[in-house]
C-alpha positions in Angstrom: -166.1 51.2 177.0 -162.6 52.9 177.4 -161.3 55.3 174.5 -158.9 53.3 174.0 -161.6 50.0 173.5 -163.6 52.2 171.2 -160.8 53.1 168.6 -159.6 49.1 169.1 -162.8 47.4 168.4 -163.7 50.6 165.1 -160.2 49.9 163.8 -161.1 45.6 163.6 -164.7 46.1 162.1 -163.2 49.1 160.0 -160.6 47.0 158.3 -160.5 47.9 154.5 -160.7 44.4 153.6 -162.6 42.2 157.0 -161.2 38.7 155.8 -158.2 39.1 156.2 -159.4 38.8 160.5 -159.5 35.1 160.4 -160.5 32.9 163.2 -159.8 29.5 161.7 -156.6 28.0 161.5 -155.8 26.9 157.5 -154.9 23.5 156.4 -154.4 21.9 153.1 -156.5 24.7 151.5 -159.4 24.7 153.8 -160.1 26.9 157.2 -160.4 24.8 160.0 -161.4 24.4 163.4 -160.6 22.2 165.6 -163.2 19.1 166.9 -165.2 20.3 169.9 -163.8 23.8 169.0 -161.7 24.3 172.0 -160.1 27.9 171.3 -157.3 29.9 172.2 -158.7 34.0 173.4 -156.1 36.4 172.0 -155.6 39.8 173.7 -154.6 42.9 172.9 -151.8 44.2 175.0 -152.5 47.4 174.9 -155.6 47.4 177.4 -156.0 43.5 177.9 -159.1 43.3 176.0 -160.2 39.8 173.9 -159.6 40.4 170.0 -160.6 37.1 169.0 -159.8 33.0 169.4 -158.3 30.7 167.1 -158.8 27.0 166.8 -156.9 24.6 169.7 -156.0 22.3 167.0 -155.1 18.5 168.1 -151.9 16.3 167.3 -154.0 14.6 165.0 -155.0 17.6 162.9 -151.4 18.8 162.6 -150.1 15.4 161.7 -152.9 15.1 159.2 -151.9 18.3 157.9 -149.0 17.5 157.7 -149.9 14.3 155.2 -151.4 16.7 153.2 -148.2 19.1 152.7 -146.4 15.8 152.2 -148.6 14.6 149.6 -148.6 18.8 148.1 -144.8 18.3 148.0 -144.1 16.1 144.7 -146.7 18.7 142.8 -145.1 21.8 144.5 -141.5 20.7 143.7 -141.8 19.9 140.2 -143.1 23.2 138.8 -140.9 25.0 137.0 -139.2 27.6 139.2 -140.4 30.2 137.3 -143.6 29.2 138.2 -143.2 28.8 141.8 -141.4 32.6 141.4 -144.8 34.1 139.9 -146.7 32.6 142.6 -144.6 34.2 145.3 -144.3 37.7 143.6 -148.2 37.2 143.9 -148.4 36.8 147.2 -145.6 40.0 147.6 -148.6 42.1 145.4 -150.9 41.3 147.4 -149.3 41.8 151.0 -148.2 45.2 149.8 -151.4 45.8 148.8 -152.9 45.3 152.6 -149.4 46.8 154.3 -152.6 49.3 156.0 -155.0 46.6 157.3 -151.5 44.0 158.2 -150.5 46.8 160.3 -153.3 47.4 162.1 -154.0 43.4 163.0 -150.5 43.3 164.1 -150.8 46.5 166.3 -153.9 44.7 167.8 -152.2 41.9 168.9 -148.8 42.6 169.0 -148.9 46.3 170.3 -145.9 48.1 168.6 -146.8 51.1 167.5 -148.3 51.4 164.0 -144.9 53.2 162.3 -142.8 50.1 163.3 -145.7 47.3 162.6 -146.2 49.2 158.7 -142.0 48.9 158.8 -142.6 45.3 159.2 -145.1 44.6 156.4 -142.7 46.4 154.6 -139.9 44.1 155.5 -142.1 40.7 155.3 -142.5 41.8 151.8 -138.8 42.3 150.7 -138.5 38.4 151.7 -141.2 37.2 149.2 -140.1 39.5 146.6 -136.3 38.7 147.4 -136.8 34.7 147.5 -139.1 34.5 144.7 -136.2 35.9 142.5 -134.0 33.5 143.8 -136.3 30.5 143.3 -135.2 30.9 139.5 -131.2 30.1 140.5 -131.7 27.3 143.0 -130.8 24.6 141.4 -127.5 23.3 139.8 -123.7 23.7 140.3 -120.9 22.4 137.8 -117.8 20.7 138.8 -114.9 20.4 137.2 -114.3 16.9 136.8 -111.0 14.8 138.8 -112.0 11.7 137.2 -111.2 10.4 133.7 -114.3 9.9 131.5 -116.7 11.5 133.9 -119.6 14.1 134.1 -120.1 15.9 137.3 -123.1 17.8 138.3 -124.3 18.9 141.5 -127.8 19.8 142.3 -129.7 21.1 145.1 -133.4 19.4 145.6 -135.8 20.4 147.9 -136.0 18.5 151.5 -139.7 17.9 151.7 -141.9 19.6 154.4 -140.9 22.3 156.5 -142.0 23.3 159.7 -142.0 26.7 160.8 -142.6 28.0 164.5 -142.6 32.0 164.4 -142.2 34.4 167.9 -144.4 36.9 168.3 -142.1 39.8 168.3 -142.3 39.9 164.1 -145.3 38.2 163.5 -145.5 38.8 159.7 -141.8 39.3 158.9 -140.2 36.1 160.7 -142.8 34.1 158.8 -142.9 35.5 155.5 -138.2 35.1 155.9 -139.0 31.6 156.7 -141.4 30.3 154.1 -140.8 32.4 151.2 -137.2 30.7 151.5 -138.8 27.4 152.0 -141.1 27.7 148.9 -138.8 29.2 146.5 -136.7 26.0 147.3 -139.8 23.9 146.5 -140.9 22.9 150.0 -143.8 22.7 150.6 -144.9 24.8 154.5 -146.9 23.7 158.3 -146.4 26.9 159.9 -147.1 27.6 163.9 -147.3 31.0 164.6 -147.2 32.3 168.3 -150.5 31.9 170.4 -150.0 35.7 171.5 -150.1 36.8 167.5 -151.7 34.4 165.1 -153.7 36.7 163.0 -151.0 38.1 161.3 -150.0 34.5 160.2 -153.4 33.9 159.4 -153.9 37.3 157.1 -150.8 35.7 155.4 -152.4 32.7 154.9 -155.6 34.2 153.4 -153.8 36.1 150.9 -151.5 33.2 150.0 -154.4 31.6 149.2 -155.7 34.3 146.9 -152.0 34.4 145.2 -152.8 31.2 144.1 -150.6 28.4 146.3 -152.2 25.7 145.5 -153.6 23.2 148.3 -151.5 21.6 151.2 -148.5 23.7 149.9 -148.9 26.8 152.7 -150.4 25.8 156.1 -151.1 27.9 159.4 -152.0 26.1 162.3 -152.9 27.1 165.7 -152.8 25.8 169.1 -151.0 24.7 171.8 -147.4 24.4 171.0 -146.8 20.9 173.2 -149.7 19.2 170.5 -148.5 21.2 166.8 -144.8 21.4 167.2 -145.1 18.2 168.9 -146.5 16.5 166.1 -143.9 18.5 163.8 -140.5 17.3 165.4 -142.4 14.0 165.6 -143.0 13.5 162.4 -140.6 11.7 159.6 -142.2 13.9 156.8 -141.3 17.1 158.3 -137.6 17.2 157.2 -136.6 20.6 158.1 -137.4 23.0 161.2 -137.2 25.8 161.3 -137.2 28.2 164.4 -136.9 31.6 165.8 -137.4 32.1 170.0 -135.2 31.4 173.3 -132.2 29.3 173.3 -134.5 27.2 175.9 -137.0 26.3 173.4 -134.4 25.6 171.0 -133.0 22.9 172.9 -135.8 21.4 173.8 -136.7 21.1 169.9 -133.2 20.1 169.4 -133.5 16.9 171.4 -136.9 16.7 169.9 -135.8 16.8 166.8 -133.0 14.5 166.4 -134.3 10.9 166.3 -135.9 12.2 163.2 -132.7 14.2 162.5 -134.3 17.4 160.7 -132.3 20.1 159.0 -132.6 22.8 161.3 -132.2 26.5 161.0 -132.0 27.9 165.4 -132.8 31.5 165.8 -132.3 32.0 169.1 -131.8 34.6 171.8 -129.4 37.7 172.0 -127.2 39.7 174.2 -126.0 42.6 171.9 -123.1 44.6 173.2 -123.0 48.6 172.8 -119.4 49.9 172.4 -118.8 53.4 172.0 -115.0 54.4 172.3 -113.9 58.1 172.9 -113.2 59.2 169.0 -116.8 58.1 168.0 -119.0 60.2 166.9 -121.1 61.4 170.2 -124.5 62.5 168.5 -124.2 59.7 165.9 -123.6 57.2 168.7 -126.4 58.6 170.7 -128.9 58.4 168.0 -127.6 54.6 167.0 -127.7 53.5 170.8 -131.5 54.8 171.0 -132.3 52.9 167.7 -130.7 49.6 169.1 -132.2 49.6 172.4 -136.2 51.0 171.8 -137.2 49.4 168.7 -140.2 47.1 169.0 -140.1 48.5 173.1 -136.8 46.6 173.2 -138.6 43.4 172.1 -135.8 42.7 169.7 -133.7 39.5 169.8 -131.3 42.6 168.5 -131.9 44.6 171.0 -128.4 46.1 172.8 -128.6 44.8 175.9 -125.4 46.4 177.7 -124.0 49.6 176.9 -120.1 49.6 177.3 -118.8 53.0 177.2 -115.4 54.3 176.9 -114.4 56.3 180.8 -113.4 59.7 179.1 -116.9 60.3 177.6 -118.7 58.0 179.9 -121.1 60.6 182.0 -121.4 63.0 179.2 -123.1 59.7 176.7 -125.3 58.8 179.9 -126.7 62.6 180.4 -127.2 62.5 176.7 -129.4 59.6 176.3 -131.0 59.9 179.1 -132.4 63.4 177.8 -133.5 61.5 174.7 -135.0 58.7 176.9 -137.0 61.0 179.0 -138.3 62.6 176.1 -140.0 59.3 174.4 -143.3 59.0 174.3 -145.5 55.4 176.0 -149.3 54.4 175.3 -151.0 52.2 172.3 -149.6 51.5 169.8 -152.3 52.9 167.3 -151.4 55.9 168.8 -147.6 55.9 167.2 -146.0 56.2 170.6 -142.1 55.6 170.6 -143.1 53.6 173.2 -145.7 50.6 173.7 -147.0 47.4 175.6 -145.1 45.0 176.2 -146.4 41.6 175.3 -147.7 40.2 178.5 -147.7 41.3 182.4 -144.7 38.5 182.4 -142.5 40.6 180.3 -142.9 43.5 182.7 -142.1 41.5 186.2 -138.9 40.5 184.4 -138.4 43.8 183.8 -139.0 45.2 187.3 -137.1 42.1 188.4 -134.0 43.2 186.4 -134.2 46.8 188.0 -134.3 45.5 191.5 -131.5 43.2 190.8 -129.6 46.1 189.4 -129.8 48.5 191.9 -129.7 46.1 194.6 -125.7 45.4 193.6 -125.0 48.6 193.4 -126.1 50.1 189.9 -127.6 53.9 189.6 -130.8 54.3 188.9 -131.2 57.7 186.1 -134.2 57.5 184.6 -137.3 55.3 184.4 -137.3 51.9 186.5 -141.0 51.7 186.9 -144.6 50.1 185.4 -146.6 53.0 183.7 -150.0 54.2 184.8 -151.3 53.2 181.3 -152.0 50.0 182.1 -150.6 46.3 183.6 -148.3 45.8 180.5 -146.7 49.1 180.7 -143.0 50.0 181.8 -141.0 53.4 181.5 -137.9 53.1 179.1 -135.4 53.1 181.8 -131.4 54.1 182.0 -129.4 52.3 184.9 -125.5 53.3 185.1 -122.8 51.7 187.0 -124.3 48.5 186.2 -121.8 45.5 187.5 -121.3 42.0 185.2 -122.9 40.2 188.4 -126.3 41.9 187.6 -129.0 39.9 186.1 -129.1 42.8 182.8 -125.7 41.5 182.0 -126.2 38.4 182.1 -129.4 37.2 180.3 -132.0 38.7 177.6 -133.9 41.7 178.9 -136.5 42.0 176.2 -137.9 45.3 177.1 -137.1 49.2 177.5 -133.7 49.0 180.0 -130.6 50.1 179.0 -127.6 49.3 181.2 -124.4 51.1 181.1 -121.1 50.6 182.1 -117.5 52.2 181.6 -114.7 50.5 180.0 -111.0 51.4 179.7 -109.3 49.5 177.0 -110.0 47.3 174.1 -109.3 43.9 175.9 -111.4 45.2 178.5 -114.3 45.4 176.7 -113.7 42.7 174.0 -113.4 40.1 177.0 -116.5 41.6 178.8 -118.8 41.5 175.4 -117.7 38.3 174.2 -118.5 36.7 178.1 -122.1 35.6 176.6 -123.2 32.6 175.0 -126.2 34.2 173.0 -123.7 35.6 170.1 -126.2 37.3 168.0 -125.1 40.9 167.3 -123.0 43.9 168.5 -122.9 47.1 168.2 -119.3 49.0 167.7 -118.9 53.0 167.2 -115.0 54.2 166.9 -113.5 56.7 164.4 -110.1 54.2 164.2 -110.1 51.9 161.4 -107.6 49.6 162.8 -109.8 49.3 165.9 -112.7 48.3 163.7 -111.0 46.2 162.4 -109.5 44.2 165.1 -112.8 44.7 167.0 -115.1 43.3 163.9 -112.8 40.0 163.9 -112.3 39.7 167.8 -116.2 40.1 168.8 -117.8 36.6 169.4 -121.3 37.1 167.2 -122.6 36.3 164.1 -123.4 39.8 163.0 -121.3 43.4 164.2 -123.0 47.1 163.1 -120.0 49.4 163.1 -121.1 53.2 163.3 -124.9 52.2 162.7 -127.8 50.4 164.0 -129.4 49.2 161.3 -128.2 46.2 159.2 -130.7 43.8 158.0 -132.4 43.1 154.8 -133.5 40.0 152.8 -130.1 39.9 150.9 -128.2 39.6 154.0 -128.0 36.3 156.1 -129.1 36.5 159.4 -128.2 34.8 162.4 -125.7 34.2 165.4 -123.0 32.0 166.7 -122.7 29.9 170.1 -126.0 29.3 171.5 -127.6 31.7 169.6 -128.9 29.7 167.0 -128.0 27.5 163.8 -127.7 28.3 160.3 -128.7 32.1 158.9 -131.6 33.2 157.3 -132.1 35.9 154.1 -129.8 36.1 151.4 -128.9 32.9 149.4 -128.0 31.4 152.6 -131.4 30.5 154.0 -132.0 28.6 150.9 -130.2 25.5 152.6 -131.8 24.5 155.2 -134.5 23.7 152.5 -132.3 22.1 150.2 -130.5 18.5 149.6 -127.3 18.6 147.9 -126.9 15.6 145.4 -123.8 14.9 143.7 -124.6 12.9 140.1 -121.1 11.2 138.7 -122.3 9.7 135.0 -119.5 7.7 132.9 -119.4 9.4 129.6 -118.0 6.0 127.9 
């Protein structure tokens, strides 16, 4: 057995509190497998070793479940929202509580290292806490009447069920954003968590359980996504859908989706720009372009993608990153690497292919541009300059450890060259000039710009992009509406 394999399989017998590993799938309040127990193996990135299999779940068991969140939903909806807002700040307890043992399921089969998955927990908790606060002020608007002898309310109701599909790139945080929203609305919940990372949905589920939802109202099923999500867009119950993954997938559930015509909330891919003008702050800029490009091993629908920088301080930002590049640390993530696997041996030939591409129209190789000897799902953070708009970096979602530069000479120049993307998600925009910020904060195409910083989220702010990067936002008060109906009341006061 490798080192590695020994400190993998002592940290999932070692776990603090072993039921929280499950390897059912939960439905209407029972854990379930499915009939003939077909399985799906989960591996850990890291070395490629089998954690563990969840259930294969059929159609029929997630449209069954889905009868049962149905038939949860009058129940769920009709407690008072203080009492929906107790159960959630029960469930916050007790995933804080666990932050240790969520952190190290999620290293397992996630592999980012154990600093960033313990960030995570962290974050996945600030959504439960967050929503079930605002479960208490869901409800009712006035209106100021424009008819004589008239009473005017407005009131938001919950849809019914909601599906959620979660990525595997947050496996606790992008569920816990999702469904805390959903069940401070009084939804009630068929989650499908990534085949790559289920147990962190699962250890969620567990402890939702012990918080108290009652029956049907929180469900977590595995398996194939063509058979779950299937059954979910299918499905005239399911009344909202919720997902976060590529803009491919998103159309295809979409189409899926609209003979039914679900509320949707689309959190789809990104293709952040990286501006730095001349008067920035150099070190500052530096240290934010590192924090926008490494995080999660650049597995971040966030992630900056293309680094624009201004001519006159062009080689001098290169050399400097490229010091900090060279100096990061790669291997498992239970390590606490800045560095780790990527997801699958997939994610690295897209990697390798985007180098190749690169260099073969011309770009400059600096630093990195190859696997790692650690293992198959390995590759060095890499700097490329000189990178042209006809290369494959520029044009489509890396998702992994490059960083691609390229000069820029004026403001139209590089407000025409980061807007020429159809994934609008986020930018990134350092300058000392206030009037540039604010021209360049109006002018850039996305749904969310970081000016002098990197980091901007948080459960009070609403997430998400513009153009084909998604629908709807998530956090704040906003991602209460996908889960709501609005419904106006006029009563005659005669």
């Amino acid at each position: 057995m490798s080192a590695f394999a020994a400190l993998q399989k002592t940290s999932l017998s070692g776990l603090a509190d072993p039921r929280l590993f499950r390897e059912y799938a939960y439905a209407d309040g029972q854990w379930i497998a499915a009939p003939g127990d077909p399985v799906i193996d989960v591996l850990n990135p890291a070395d490629g070793t089998r954690i563990g299999c969840v259930p294969a779940l059929s159609s029929e068991q997630a449209e069954a479940t889905i009868a049962a969140a149905h038939a949860a939903f009058p129940a769920w909806a009709a407690l008072l929202p203080q009492e929906r807002a107790r159960l959630l700040m029960a469930w916050h307890e007790l995933i804080v509580a666990a932050k240790e043992d969520l952190a190290h399921l999620m290293v397992l089969e996630q592999g980012k290292p154990i600093s960033e998955a313990r960030g995570e927990i962290d974050y996945a908790a600030s959504f439960v806490s967050f929503y079930a606060e605002e479960a208490k002020r869901v409800a009712i608007e006035s209106v100021t009447s424009h008819l004589p002898h008239a009473d005017m309310q407005v009131w938001r109701e919950p849809v019914g069920v909601a599906a959620l599909v979660t990525p595997w790139n947050f496996p606790c945080a992008m569920l816990t954003r999702k469904a805390a929203a959903a069940l401070a609305a009084g939804c009630t919940v068929v989650a499908h968590p990534s085949s790559e990372t289920p147990f962190s949905a699962l250890a969620l589920a567990e402890l939702a359980e012990r918080a108290g939802l009652p029956a049907g109202v929180f469900n977590v099923l595995t398996g194939k996504a063509a058979d779950v999500v299937g059954a979910m867009t299918a499905s005239r119950h399911v009344r909202a859908l919720s997902f976060t993954g590529s803009t491919e997938i998103g159309r295809l559930l979409y189409a899926q989706s609209a003979p039914t015509v679900k509320r949707l909330v689309m959190e789809l891919g990104g293709h952040a720009p990286f501006i730095a003008f001349a008067d920035c702050d150099m070190e500052r800029a530096v240290d934010s372009a590192m924090s926008a490009k490494f995080a999660t091993s650049g597995q971040d629908c966030l992630a900056a993608n293309r680094f624009y920088i201004e001519r006159p301080i062009y080689d001098a930002f290169i050399a400097a990153f490229a010091r900090r590049v060279e100096a990061l640390s790669v291997g498992a993530g239970l390590t606490d690497p800045d560095i780790g696997p990527l997801i699958h041996d997939r994610a690295v030939a897209k990697q390798k292919e985007q180098v190749t591409d690169a260099l073969g129209k011309g770009a400059r190789l600096v630093t990195g541009g190859t696997k790692a000897s650690l293992g198959p799902n390995y590759f060095m953070p890499t700097v490329l300059a000189d990178v042209p708009e006809t290369a494959l970096i520029f044009r489509e979602e890396t998702f992994g450890p490059i960083a691609g530069f390229a000069p820029f000479d004026s403001e139209d120049e590089v407000l025409e060259k980061a807007n020429e993307t159809e994934t609008g998600l986020a930018a990134y925009l350092h300058t000392g000039d206030p009037g540039r910020i604010a021209r360049l904060s109006r002018g850039l195409e996305f749904g969310m710009v970081a000016v002098n910083r990197t980091k901007i989220t948080g459960a009070p702010i609403q997430f998400g992009g513009v153009k084909q990067a998604g629908l709807g936002r998530e956090g704040s008060r906003h991602g209460l509406e996908a889960f709501t109906n609005i419904k106006y009341v006029c009563r005659d006061t005669n």
